[in-house]
C-alpha positions in Angstrom: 108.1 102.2 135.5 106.0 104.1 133.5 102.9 103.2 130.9 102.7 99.9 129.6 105.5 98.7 132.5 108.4 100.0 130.9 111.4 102.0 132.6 112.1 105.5 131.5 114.7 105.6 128.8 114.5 109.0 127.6 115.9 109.1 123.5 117.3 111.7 121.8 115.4 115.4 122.0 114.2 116.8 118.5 113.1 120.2 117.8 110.4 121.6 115.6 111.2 124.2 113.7 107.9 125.5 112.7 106.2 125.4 116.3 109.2 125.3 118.2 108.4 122.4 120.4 111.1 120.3 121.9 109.5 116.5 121.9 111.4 113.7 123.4 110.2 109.8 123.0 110.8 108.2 126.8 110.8 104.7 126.4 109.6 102.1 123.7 106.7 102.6 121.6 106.0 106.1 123.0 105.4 108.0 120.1 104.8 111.5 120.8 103.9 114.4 117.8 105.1 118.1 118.3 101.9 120.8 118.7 102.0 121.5 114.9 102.3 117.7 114.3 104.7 118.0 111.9 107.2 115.6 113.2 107.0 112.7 115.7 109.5 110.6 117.6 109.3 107.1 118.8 111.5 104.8 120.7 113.8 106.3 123.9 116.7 105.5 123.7 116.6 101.7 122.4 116.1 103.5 118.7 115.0 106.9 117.3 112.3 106.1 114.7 111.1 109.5 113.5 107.7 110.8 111.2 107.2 113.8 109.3 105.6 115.6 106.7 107.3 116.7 103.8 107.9 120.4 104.4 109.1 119.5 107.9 112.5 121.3 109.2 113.6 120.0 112.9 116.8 120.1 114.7 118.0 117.2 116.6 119.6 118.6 119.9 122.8 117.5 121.7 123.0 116.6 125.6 124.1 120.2 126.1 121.1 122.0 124.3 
């Protein structure tokens, strides 16, 4: 279990293309920004709820990446 009592259910991995971070969302209502917070990801793996700013460009990686 991790914060809040809930399992880890790691979601989908999205990278930033401006900063280059790789962020990841591991369970329900963790929302988590990249360094430039330019996008932000929320949900593991029960949804992918996503935030960004306009100019944003982000890649959403594969199980392979």
């Amino acid at each position: 279990m991790n914060e809040g009592g809930y399992t880890n259910n790691s979601g989908p991995r999205v990278k930033c293309l401006k900063c280059l971070d790789i962020i990841q969302s591991l369970y329900r209502h963790d929302f988590k920004w990249c360094a430039c917070q330019s996008i932000a990801v929320d949900g593991g793996s029960d949804y992918l709820k996503m935030s960004s700013k306009p100019d944003a460009k982000y890649e959403i990686l594969d199980d392979e990446s």
